[in-house]
Structures are given as C-alpha cells and as structure tokens.
N, CA, C and O atoms as CSV, one atom per row, in Angstrom:
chain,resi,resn,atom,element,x,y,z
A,1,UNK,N,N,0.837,-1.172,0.000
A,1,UNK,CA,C,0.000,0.000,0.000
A,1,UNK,C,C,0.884,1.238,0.000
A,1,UNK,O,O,1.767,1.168,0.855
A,2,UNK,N,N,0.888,2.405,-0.761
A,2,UNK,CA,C,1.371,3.603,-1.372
A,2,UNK,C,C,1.111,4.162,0.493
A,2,UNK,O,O,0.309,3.646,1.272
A,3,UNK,N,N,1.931,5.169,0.756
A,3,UNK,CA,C,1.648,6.059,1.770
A,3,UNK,C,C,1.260,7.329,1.582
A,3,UNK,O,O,1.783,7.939,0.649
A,4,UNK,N,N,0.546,7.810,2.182
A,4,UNK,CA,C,0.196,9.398,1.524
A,4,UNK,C,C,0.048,10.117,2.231
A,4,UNK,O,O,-0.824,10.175,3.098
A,5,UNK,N,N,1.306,11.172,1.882
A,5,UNK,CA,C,1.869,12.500,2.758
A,5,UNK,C,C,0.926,13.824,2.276
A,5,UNK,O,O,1.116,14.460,1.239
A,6,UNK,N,N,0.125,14.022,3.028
A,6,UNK,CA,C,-1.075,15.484,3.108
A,6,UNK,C,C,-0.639,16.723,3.737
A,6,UNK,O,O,-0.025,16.482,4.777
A,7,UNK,N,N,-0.724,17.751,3.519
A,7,UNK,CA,C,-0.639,18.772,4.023
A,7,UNK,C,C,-1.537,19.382,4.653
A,7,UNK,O,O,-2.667,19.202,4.199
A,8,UNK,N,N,-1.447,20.117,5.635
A,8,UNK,CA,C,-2.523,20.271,6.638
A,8,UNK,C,C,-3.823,20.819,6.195
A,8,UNK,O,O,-4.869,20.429,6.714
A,9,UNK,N,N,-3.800,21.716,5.246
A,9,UNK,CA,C,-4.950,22.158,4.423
A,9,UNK,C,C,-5.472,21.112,3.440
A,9,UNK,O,O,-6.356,21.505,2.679
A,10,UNK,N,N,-5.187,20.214,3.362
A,10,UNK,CA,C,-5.465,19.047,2.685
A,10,UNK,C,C,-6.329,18.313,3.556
A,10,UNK,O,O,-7.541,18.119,3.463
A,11,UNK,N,N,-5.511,17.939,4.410
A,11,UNK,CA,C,-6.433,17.583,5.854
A,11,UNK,C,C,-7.631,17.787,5.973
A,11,UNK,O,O,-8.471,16.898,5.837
A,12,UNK,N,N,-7.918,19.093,6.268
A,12,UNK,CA,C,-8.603,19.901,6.799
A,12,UNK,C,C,-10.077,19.624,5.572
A,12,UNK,O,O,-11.221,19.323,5.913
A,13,UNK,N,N,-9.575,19.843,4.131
A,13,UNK,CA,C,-10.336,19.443,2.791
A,13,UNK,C,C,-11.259,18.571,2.863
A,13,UNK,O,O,-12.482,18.709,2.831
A,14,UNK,N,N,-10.153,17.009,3.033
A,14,UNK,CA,C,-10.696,15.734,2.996
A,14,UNK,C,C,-11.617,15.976,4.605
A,14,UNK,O,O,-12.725,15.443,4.546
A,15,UNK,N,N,-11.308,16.719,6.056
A,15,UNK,CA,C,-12.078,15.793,6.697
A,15,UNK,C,C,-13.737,16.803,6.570
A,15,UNK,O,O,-14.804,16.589,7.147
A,16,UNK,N,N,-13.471,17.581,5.875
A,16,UNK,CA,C,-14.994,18.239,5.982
A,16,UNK,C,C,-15.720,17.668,4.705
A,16,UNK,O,O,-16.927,17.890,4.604
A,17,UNK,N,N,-14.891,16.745,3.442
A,17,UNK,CA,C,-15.835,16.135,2.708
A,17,UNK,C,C,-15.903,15.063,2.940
A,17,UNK,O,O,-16.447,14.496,1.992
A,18,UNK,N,N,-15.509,14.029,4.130
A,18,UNK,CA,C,-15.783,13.483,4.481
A,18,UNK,C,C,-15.736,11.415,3.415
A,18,UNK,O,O,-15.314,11.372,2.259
A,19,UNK,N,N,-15.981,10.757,3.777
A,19,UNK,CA,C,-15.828,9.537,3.240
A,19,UNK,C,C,-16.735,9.273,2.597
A,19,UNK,O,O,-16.510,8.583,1.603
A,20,UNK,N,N,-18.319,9.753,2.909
A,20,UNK,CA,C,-19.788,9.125,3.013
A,20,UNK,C,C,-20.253,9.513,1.760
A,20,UNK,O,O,-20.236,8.560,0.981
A,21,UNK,N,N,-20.789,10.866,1.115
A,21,UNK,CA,C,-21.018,10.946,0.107
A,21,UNK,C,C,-20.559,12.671,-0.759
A,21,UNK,O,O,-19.705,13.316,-0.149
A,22,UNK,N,N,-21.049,13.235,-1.918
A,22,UNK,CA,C,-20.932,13.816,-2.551
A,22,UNK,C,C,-21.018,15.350,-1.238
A,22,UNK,O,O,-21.930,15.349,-0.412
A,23,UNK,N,N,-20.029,16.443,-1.256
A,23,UNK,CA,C,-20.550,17.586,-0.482
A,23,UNK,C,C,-20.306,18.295,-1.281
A,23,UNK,O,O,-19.498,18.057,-2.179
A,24,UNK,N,N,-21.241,19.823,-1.089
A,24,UNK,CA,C,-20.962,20.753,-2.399
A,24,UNK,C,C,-19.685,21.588,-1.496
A,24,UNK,O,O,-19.674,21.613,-0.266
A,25,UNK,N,N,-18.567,22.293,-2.423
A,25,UNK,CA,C,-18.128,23.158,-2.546
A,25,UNK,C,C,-17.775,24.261,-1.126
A,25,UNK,O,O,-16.890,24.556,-0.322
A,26,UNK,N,N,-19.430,24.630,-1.601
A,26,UNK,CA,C,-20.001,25.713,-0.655
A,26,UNK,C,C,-19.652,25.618,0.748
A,26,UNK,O,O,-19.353,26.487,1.567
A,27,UNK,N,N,-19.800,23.892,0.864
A,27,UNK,CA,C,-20.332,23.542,2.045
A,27,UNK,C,C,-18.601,23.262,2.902
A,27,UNK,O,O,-18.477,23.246,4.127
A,28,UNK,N,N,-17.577,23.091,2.033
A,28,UNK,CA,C,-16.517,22.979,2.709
A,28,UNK,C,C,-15.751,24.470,2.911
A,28,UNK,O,O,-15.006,24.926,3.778
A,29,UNK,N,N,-16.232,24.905,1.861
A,29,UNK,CA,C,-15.814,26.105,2.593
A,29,UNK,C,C,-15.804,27.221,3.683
A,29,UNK,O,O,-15.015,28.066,4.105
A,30,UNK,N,N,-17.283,26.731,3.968
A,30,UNK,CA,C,-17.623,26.952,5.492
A,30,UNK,C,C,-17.192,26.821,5.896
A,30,UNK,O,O,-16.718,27.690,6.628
A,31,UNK,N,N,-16.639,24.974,5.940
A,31,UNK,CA,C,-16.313,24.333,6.980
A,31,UNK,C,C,-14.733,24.532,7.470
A,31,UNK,O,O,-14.176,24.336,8.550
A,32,UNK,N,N,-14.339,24.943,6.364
A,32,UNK,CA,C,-12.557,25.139,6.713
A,32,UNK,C,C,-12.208,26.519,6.562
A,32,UNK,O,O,-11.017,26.793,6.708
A,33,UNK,N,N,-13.387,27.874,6.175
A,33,UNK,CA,C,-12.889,29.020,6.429
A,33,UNK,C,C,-11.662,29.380,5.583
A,33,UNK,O,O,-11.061,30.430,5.810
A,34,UNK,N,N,-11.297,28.589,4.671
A,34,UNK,CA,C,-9.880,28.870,3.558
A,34,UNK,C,C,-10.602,30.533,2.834
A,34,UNK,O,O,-11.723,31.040,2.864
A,35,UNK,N,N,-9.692,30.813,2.426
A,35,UNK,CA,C,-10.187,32.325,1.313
A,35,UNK,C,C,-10.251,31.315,-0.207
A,35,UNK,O,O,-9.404,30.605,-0.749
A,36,UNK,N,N,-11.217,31.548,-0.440
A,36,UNK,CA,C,-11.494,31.333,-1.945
A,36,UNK,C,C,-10.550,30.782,-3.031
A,36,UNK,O,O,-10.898,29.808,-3.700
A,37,UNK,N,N,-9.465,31.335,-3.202
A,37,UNK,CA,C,-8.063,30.857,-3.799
A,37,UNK,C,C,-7.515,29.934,-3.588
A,37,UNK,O,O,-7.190,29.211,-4.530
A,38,UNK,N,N,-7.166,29.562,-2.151
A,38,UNK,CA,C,-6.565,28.277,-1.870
A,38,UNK,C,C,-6.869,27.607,-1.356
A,38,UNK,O,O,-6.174,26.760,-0.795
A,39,UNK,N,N,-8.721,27.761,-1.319
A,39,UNK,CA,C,-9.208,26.510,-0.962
A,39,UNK,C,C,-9.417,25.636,-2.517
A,39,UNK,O,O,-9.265,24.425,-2.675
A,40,UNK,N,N,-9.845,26.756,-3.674
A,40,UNK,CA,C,-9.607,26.414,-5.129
A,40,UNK,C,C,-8.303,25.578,-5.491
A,40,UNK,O,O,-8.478,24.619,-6.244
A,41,UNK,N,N,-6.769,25.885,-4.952
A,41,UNK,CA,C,-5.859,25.087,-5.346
A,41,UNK,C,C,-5.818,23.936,-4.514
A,41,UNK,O,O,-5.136,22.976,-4.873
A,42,UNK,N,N,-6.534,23.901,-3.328
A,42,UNK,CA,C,-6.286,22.563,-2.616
A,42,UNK,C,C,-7.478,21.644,-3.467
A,42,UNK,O,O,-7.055,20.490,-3.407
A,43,UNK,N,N,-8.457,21.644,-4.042
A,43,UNK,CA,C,-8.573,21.147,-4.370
A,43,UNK,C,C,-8.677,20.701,-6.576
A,43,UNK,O,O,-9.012,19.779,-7.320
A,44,UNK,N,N,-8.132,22.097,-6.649
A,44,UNK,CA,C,-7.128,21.395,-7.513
A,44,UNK,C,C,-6.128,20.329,-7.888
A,44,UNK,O,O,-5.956,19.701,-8.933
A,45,UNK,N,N,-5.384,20.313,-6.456
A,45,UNK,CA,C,-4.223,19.780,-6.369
A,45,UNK,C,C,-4.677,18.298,-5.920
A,45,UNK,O,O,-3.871,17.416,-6.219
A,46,UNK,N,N,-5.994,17.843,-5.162
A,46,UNK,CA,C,-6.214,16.881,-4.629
A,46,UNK,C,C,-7.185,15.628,-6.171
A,46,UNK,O,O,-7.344,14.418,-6.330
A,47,UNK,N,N,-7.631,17.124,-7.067
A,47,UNK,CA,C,-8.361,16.624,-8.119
A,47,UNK,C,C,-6.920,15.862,-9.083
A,47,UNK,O,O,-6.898,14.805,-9.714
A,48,UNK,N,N,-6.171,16.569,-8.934
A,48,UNK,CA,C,-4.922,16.134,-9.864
A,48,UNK,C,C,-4.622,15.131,-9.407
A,48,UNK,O,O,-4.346,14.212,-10.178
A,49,UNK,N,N,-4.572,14.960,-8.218
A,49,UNK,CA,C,-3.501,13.467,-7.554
A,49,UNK,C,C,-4.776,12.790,-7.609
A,49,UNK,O,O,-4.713,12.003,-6.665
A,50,UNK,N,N,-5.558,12.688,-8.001
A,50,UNK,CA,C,-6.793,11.701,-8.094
A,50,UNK,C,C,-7.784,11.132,-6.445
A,50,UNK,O,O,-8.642,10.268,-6.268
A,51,UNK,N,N,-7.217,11.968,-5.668
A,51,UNK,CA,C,-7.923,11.394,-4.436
A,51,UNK,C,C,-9.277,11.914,-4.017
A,51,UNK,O,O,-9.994,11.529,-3.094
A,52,UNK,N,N,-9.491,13.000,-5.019
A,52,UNK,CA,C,-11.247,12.956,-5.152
A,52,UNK,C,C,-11.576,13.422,-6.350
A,52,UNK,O,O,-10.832,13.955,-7.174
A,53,UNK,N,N,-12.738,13.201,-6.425
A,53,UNK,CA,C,-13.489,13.440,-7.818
A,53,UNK,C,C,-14.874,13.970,-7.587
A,53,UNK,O,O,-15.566,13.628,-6.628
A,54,UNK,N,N,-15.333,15.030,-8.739
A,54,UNK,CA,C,-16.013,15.591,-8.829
A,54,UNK,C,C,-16.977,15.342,-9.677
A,54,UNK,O,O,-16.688,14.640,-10.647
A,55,UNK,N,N,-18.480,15.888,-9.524
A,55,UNK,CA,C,-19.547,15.865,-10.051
A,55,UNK,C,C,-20.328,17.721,-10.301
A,55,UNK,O,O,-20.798,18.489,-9.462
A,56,UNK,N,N,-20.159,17.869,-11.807
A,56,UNK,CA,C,-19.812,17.333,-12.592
A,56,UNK,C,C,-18.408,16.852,-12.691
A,56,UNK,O,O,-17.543,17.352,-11.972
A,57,UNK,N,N,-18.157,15.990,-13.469
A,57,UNK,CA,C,-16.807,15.722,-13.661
A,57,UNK,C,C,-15.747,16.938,-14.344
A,57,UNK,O,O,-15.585,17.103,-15.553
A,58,UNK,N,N,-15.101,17.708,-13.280
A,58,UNK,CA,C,-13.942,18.758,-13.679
A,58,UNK,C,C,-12.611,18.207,-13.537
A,58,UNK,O,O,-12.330,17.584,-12.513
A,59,UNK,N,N,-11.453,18.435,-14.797
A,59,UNK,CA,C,-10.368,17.957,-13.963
A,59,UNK,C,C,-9.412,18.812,-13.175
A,59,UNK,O,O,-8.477,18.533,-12.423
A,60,UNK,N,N,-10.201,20.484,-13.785
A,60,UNK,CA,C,-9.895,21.940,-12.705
A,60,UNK,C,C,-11.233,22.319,-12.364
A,60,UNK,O,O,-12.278,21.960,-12.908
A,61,UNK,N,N,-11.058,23.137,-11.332
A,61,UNK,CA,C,-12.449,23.894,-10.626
A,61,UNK,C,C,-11.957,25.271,-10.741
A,61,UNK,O,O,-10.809,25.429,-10.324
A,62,UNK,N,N,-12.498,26.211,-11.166
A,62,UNK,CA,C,-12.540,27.426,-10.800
A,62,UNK,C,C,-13.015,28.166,-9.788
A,62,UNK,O,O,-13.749,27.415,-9.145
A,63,UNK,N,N,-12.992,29.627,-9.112
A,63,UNK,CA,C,-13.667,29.961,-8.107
A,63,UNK,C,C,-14.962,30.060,-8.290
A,63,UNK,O,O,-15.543,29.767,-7.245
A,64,UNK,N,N,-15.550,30.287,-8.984
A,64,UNK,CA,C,-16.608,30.294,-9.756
A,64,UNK,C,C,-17.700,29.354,-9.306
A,64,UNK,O,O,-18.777,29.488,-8.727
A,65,UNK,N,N,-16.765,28.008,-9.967
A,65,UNK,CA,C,-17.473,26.725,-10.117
A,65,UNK,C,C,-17.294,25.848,-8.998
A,65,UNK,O,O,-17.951,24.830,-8.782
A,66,UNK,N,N,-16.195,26.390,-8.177
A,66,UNK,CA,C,-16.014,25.600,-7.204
A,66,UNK,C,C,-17.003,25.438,-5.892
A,66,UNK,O,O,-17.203,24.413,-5.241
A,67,UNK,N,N,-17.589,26.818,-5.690
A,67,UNK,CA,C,-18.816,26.652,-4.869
A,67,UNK,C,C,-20.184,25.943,-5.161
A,67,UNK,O,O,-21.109,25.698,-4.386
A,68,UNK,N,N,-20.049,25.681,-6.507
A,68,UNK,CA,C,-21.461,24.761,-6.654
A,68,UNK,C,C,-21.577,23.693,-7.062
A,68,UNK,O,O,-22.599,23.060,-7.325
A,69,UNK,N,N,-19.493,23.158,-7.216
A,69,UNK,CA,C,-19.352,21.752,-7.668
A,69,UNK,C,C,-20.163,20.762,-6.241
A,69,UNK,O,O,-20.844,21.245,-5.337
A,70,UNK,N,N,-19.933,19.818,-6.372
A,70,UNK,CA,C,-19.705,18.759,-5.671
A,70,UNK,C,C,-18.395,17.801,-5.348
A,70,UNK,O,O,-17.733,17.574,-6.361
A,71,UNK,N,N,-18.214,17.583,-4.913
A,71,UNK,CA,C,-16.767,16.673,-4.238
A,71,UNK,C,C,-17.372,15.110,-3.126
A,71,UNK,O,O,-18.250,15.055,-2.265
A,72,UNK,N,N,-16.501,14.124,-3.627
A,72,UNK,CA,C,-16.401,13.077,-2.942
A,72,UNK,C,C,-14.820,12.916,-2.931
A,72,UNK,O,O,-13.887,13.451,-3.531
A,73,UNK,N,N,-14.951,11.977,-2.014
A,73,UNK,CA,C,-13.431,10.739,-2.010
A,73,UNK,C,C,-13.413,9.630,-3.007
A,73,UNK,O,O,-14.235,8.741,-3.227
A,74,UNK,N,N,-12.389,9.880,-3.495
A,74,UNK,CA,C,-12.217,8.818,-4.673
A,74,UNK,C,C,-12.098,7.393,-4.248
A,74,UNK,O,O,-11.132,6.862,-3.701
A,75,UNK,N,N,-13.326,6.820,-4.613
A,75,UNK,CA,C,-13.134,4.761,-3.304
A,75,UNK,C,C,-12.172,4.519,-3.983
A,75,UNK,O,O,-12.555,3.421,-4.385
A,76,UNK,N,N,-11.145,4.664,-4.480
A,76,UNK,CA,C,-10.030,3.798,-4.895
A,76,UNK,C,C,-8.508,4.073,-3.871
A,76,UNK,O,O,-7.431,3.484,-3.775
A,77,UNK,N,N,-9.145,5.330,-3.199
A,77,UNK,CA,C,-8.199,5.678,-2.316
A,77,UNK,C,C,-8.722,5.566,-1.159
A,77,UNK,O,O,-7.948,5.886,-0.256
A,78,UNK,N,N,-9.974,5.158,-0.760
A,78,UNK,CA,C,-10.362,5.605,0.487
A,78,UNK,C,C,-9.825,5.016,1.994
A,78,UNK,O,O,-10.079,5.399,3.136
A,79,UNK,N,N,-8.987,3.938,1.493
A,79,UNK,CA,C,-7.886,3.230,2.889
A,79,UNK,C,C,-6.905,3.896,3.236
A,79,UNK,O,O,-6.503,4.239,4.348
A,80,UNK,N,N,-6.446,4.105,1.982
A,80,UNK,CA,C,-4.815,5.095,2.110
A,80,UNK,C,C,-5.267,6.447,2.559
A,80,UNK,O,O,-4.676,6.961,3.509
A,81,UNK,N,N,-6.411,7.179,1.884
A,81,UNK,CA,C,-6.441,8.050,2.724
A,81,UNK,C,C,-6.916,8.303,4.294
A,81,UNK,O,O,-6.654,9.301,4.965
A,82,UNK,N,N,-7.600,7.270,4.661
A,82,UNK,CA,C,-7.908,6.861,5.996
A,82,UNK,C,C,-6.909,6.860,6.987
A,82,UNK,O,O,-6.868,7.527,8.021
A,83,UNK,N,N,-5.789,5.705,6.378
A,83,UNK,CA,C,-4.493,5.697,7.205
A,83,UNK,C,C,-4.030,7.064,7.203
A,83,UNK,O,O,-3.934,7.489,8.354
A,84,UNK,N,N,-3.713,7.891,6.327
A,84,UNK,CA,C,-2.823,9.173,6.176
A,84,UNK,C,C,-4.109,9.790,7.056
A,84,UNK,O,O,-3.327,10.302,7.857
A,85,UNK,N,N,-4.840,10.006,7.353
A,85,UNK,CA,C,-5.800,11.055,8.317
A,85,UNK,C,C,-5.476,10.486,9.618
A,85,UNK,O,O,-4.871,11.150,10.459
A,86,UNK,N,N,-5.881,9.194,9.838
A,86,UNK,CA,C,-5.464,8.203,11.425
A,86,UNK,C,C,-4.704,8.839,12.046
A,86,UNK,O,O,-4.969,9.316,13.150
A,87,UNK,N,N,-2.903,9.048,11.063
A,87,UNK,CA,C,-2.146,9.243,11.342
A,87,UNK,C,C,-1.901,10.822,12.176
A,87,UNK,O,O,-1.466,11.214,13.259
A,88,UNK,N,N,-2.370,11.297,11.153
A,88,UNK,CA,C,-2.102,13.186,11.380
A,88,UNK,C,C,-2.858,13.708,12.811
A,88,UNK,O,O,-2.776,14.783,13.406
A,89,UNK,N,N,-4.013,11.863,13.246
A,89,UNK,CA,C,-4.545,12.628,14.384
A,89,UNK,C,C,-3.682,12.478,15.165
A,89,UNK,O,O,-3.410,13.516,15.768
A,90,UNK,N,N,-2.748,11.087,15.606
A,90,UNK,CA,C,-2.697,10.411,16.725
A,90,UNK,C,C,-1.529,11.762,17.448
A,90,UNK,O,O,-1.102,11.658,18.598
C-alpha cells in the first residue's frame, strides 16, 4: 500500500468532505474558512492526484465553479487516505 503524505490544508479538505457521500463546494468552505483561492488550489491539487473526484466531472475547478461543484473521495483511495488522516490525528 502507497503512503500518503497530506498537508494540513489538505487535511482539513478531505475531513470536511468526508468519506460518506458527494458535499458541495459551498459547504466545505464553510467548513474550513480557507479564502477562496486556496481553498480552489487545494482542491485542484487533490483533483490532480486523483484522491477525489467531482460531479460534474472537472479535472480543474474554478472559483466560480467551485462553490457549486460537488466533491467526494475517490473509493479507490479511500484506505490510504484513511491511514494518512489516522495518522495526522494520533
């Protein structure tokens, strides 16, 4: 199994969209208070490394679009990223 090194705003990304299902945009940005920009490149950067995916399917988000996309966890990662969160709590 691959290990996967996150950065704290990454963190922060994945735990407000959570494992369970699709969250919009909007709704993480609440949740993590980022400014608009780099909550846009974090999940840029998380769309690139493939560890979530979007509905519609974008392979960039804009600021724009990013508040009314949707976001999940990609199930093909969802162990590895489990372990890499476990970790960052203990």
């Amino acid at each position: 199994m691959r290990r996967i090194q996150l950065s704290g705003r990454e963190r922060a990304v994945l735990k407000a969209i959570g494992f369970a299902e699709a969250v919009p945009g909007s709704a993480v940005a609440e949740h993590t208070n980022m400014p608009p920009d780099d909550l846009t490149d974090v999940f840029n950067a998380l769309l690139a490394a493939g560890y979530i995916e979007s509905k519609p399917y974008r392979e960039q988000v804009s600021n724009e679009e990013m508040l009314t996309t949707e976001f999940e966890v990609n199930p093909s990662y969802v162990h590895e990223l489990r372990e890499s969160m476990k970790r960052s709590w203990v």
